[in-house]
N, C-alpha and C positions, 0 to 999 in steps of 0.2 A: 159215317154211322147213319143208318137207320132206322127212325123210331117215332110215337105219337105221344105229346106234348112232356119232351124230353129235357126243357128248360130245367136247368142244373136248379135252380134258387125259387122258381116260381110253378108251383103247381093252379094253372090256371081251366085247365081242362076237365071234363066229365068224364076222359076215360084215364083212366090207373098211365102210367107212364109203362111204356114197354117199349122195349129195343130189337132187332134182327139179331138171330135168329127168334129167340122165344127168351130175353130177358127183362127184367124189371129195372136193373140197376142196369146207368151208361158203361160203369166199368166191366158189369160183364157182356156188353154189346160184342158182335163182330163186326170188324169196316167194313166197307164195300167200297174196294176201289172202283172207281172210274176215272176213263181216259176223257180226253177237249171232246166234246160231244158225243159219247157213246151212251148206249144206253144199253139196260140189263133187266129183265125182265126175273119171274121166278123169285122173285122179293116178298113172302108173304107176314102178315103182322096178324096173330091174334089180339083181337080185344075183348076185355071182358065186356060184364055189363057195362052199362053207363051209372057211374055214380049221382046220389045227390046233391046236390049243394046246402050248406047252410053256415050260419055266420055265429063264429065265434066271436063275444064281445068280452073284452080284457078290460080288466079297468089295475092301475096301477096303483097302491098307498105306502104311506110308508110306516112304519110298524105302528104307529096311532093312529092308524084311520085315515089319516087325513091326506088325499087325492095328490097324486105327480102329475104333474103338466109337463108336456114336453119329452114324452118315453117313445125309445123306439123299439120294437119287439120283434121276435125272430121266431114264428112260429114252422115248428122243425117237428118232425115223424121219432118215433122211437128209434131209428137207427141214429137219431139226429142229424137228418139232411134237412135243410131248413127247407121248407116247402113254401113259404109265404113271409115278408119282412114288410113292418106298417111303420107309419112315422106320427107320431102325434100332431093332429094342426091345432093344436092350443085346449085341445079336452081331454078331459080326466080319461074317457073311453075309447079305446081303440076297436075298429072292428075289421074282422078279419076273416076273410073267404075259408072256408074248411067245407068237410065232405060229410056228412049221416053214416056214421059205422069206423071211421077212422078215427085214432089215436093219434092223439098229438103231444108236445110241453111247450110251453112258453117261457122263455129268456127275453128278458127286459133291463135295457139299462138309461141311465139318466145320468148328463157330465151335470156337477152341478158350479155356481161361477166362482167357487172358492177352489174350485181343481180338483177336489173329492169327485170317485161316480159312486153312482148307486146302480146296485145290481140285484137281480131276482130270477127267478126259475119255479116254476109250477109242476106238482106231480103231475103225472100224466091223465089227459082229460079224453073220453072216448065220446065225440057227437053221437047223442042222441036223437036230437031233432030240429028243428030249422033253426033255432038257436039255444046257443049254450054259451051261459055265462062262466068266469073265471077272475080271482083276485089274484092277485101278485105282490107281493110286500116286498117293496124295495131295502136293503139296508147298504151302511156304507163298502167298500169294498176296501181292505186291509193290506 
């Protein structure tokens, strides 16, 4: 297969993810085989513009207000392909690489030491500008 910054889990790239021939998604890519050192020319990739970056800051509570330590969140596109996953280093806030113009949600969960998780999901937040904040209220998971 390929393609420009096609990492299944991690959208780290300025350009949109696009595949051979002209797709967005890996699944609808075409391979291209190749044989022990051959090579194949006539491969072309459109890219769109180059996007912006800017950083989604999450902060996790739990239906009182009061801050989760320790959350890891899965920040995923509206088809729900997680685009980007952050891990708590001991702060209430997570921050998390996103793009100017794109939609995203946020799933976040917490094991807590009694064996209970806490879980949360955000409606969908569209980056507006270099940063965009979002809350997430964890509750217990049933």
């Amino acid at each position: 297969m390929v393609g420009v910054n096609g990492e299944r889990y991690n959208d780290r790239e300025v350009w949109t993810p696009v595949y051979y021939p002209s797709a967005s998604k890996p699944d609808d890519a075409m391979w291209v085989a190749l044989g022990r050192g051959e090579k194949r020319g006539g491969i072309d990739l459109r890219l769109g513009a180059p996007r912006t970056p800017a950083v989604l800051r999450i902060e996790f509570v739990f239906a009182d207000g009061r801050p989760v330590i320790g959350v890891a969140a899965s920040v995923e596109d509206l088809e729900c392909r997680q685009r980007v996953h952050v891990k708590s280093d001991g702060k209430a806030v997570l921050l998390a690489p996103v793009f100017i113009g794109e939609s995203y949600q946020v799933s976040g969960y917490h094991y807590e030491r009694q064996g209970s998780t806490l879980r949360g999901k955000s409606a969908a937040i569209t980056i507006a500008g270099a940063e965009t904040s979002v809350r997430v209220v964890l509750v217990e998971e049933r």
